[in-house]
C-alpha positions in Angstrom: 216.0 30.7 -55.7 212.4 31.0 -56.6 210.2 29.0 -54.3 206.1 28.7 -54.5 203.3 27.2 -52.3 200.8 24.8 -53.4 197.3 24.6 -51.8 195.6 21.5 -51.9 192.3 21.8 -50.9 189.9 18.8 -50.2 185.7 19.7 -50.9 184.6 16.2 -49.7 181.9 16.1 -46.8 184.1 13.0 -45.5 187.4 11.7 -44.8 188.2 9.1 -47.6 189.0 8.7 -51.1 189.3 13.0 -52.0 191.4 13.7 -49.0 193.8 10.8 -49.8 194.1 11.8 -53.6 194.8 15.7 -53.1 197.8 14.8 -50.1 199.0 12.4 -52.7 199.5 14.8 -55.3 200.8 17.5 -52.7 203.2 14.9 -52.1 204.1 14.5 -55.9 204.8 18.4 -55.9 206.6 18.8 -53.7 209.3 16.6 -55.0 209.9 19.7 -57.3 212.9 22.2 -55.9 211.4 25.2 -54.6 208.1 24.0 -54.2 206.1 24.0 -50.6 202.6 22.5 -49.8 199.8 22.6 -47.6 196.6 20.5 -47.3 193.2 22.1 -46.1 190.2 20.3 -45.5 186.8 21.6 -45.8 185.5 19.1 -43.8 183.3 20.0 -40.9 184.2 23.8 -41.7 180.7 26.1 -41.5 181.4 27.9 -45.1 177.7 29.5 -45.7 176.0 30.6 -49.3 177.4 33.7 -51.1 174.0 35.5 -50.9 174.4 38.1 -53.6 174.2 40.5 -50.8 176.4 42.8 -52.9 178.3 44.4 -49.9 181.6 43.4 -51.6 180.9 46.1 -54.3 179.0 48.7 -52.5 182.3 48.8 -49.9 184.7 46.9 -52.0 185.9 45.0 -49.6 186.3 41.3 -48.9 183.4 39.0 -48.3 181.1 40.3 -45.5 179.7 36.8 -44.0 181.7 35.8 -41.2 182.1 31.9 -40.6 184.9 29.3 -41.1 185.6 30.9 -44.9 188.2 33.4 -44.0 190.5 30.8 -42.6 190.8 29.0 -46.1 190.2 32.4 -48.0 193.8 33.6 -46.2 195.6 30.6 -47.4 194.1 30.7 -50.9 195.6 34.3 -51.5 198.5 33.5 -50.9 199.6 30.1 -52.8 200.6 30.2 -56.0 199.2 27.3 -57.0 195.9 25.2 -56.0 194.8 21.6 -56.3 191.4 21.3 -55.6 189.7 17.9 -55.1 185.8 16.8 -55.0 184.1 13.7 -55.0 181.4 13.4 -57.7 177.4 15.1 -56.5 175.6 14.1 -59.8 178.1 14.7 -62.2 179.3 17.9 -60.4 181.3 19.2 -57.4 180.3 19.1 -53.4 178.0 22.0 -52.6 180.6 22.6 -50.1 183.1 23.5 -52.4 181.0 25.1 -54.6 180.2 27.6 -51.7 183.8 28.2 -50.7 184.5 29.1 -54.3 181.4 31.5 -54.7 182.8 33.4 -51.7 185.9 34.1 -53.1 183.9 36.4 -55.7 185.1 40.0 -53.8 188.9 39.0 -55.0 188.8 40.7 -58.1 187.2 43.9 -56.4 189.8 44.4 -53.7 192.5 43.0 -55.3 192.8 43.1 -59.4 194.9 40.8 -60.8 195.8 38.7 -57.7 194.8 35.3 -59.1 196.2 35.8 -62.7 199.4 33.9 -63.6 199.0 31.3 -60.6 197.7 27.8 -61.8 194.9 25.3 -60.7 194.8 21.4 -61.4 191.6 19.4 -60.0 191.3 16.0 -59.2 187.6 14.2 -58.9 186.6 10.8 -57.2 184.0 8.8 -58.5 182.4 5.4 -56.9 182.1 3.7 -61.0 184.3 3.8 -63.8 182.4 6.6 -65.1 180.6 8.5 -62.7 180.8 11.6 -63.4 184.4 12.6 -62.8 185.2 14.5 -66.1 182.2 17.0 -65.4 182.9 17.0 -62.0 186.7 18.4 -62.9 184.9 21.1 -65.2 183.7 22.7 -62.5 186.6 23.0 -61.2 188.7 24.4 -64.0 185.5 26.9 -64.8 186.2 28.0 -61.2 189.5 28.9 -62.0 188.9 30.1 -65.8 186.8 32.6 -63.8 189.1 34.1 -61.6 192.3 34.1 -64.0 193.7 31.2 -63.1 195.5 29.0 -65.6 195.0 25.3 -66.0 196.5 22.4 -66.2 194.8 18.6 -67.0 198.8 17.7 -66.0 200.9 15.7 -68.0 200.1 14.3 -71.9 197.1 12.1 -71.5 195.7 13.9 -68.4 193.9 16.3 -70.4 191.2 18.0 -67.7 192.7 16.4 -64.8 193.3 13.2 -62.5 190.1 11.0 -63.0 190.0 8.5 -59.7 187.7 5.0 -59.5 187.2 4.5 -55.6 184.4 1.8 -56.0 182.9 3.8 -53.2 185.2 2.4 -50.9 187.2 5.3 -49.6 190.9 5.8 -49.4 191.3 2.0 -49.7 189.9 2.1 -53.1 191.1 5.1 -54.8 194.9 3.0 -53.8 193.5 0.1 -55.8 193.2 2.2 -58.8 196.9 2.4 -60.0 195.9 4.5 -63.2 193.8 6.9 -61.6 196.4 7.4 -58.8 199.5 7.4 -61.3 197.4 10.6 -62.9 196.8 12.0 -59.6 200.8 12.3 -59.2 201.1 13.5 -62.4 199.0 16.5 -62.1 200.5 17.7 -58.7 204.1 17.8 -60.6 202.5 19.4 -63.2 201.0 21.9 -61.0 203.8 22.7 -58.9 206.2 22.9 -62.2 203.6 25.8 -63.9 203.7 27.6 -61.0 207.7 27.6 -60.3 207.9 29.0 -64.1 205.3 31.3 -63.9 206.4 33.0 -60.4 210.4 32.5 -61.6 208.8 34.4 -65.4 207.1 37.2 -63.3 210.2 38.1 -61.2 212.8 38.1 -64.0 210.4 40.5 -65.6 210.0 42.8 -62.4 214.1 43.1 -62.5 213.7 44.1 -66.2 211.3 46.8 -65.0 208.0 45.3 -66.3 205.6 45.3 -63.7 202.3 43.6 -65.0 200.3 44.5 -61.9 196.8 46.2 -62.8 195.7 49.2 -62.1 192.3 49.8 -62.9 189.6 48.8 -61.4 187.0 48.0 -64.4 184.5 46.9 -62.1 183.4 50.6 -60.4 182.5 51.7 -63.8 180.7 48.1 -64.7 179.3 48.4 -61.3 178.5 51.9 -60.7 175.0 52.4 -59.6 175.4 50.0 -57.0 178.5 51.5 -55.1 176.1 54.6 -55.4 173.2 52.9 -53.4 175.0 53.8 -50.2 
């Protein structure tokens, strides 16, 4: 039987309202056979700016910058699916998670491909009605457009992705807000579902022979005259 892992990954500066809403929706897919979850927390974790240093190129190797990243980084690469959760910084995600996705930029160099036929839902908190939340989530799904990964909004009437009203009052408020919560569950099934298919799609093809893995690396042409530097 084919069985996946789904990240969840909180970017909120505090415990509340975002941490609540992603371990809900873990909780919602993981009611789907096969399916595993974990919850991460960026909370507290030292993740520093991706500085453009460029080291990633010029060595191709992972990012350079040692701090609390690589933890997270390690469970990222190897779900096959991600929830990502942020409450709402002027109509846009936390810095913090903003900076752990930046870092994962050196993917693509030392490993082609890796991200491409996983999946990425996001879920955004909001303190009024409309705060923000839908620009908030399309940070988040232009994260994941970036790196290859497919999205889903979740079920019909999702459409970018779970939308939550906390009133600013934390966990206790994003409970109170039965439709926002109700898409929340909806969008970890959905999740989890995309990325049994798509895992359970890429395996029946590997025992027919078809191995979509990629083999060139585009970027060391793209890139040239920096790997050259050194």
């Amino acid at each position: 039987m084919v069985s996946v892992k789904i990240l969840g990954i909180s970017g909120s500066h505090r415990k509340g309202a975002t941490e609540y809403c992603v371990q809900e929706a873990l909780k919602a897919a993981a009611t789907v056979p096969g399916v595993t979850t974990e919850f991460v927390s960026l909370r507290g974790k030292k993740i520093g700016h991706c500085i453009h240093c460029n080291k990633c190129i010029k060595t191709s190797q992972l990012c350079q910058i040692k701090d609390d990243f690589q933890e997270v980084q390690e469970k990222f690469l190897a779900a096959d699916g991600y929830i990502l959760g942020t409450p709402v910084y002027q109509m846009n995600s936390t810095p913090l998670l903003q900076d752990f996705c930046s870092r994962l930029r050196p993917t693509y160099l030392v490993y082609p491909g890796h991200f491409a036929n996983r999946v990425g839902g996001a879920i955004a908190t909001g303190g009024t009605r409309h705060g923000g939340q839908e620009m908030a989530l399309l940070t988040i799904k232009n994260f994941f457009l970036t790196y290859e990964i497919l999205v889903t909004g979740g079920p019909g009437g999702n459409y970018c992705g779970a939308c939550v009203w906390t009133k600013d009052r934390k966990e206790e408020g994003a409970i109170e807000d039965e439709i926002g919560m109700e898409k929340v569950r909806g969008l970890g099934r959905r999740v989890a579902e995309a990325a049994l298919i798509l895992k359970a799609g890429k395996e029946a093809l590997q025992s027919q022979g078809i191995d979509l893995k990629r083999e060139t690396l585009w970027f060391k042409d793209h890139y040239k005259d920096l790997t050259e530097e050194e």
